[in-house]
C-alpha positions in Angstrom: -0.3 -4.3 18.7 -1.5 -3.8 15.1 -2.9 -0.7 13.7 -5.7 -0.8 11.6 -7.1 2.7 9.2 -9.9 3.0 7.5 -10.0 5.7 3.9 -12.7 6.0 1.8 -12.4 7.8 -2.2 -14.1 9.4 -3.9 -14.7 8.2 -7.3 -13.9 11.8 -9.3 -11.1 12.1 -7.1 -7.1 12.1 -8.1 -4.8 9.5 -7.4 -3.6 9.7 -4.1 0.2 8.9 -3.1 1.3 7.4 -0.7 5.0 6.3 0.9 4.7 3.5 2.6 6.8 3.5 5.4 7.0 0.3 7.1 5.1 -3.7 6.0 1.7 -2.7 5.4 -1.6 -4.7 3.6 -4.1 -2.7 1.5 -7.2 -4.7 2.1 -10.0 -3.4 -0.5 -13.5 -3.0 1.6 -15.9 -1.8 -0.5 -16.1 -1.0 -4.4 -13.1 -1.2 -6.6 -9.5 0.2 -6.2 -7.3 1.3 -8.9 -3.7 0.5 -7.6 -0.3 1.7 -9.0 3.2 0.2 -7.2 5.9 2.7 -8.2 8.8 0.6 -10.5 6.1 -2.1 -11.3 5.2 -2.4 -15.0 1.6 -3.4 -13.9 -1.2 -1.4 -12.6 -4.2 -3.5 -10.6 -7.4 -3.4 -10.4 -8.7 -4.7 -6.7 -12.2 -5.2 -6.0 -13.6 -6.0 -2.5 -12.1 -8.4 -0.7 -8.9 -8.8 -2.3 -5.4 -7.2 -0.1 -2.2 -6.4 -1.4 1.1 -7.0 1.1 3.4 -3.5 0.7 6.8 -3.8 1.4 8.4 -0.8 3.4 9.9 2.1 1.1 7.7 1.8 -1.7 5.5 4.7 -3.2 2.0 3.5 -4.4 -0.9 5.6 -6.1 -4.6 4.7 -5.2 -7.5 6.0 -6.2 -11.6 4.5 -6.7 -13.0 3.3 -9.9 -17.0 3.4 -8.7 -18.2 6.6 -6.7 -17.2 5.7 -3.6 -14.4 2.5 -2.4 -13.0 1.5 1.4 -10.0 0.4 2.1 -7.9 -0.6 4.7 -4.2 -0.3 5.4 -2.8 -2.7 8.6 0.4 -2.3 9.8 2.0 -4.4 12.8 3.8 -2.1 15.2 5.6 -4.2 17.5 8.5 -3.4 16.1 11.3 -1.3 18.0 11.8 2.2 16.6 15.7 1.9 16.1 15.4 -0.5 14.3 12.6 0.9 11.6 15.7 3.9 11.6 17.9 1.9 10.7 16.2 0.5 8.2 15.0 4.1 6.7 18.9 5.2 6.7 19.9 2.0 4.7 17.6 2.4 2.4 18.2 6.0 1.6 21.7 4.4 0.4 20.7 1.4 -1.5 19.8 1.5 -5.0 17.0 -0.1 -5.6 17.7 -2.9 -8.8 15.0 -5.5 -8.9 10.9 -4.4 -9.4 9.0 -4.2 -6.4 6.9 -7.5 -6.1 3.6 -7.8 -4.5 1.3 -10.5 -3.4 -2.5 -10.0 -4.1 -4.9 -12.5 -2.0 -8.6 -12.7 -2.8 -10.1 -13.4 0.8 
């Protein structure tokens, strides 16, 4: 099964955070999205159309360049839940050491 949500921002709004806790894509539907990848020495700039692949225990910031942008976040959850545990717990212990890399795909 894959779950699919839907958020819309408001344009005057703050950066939103957000810890994303399992493989996830940011799919931009409408306007522009301003996106920040904690650890990452680059910020992006997504418009419609484009989707970002986020790897589990990363912390992003989003937030709308134009009055109003959609977006998308798609995770598959066929996955068992022991094992997302077991993940969570082993990464609690590991220090991260490389930056965080992301794939951005322009549909």
């Amino acid at each position: 099964m894959r779950e699919i949500r839907t958020f819309e921002l408001d344009g005057h709004g703050a950066p939103t955070r957000w810890v994303i806790d399992r493989p996830q894509t940011l799919r931009v539907t409408g306007g522009r999205i301003w996106l920040t990848v904690e650890g990452s020495a680059d910020d992006y700039w997504l418009d419609a159309g484009a989707s970002v692949e986020l790897k589990p225990f990363t912390t992003i910031w989003v937030s709308a360049t134009a009055d109003a942008s959609w977006f998308s976040m798609s995770s598959d959850s066929t996955r068992s839940g022991a094992r997302r545990l077991s993940e969570i717990v082993r990464a609690c212990f590991t220090r991260r050491t490389t930056w965080p890399r992301i794939a951005i795909s322009k549909a």
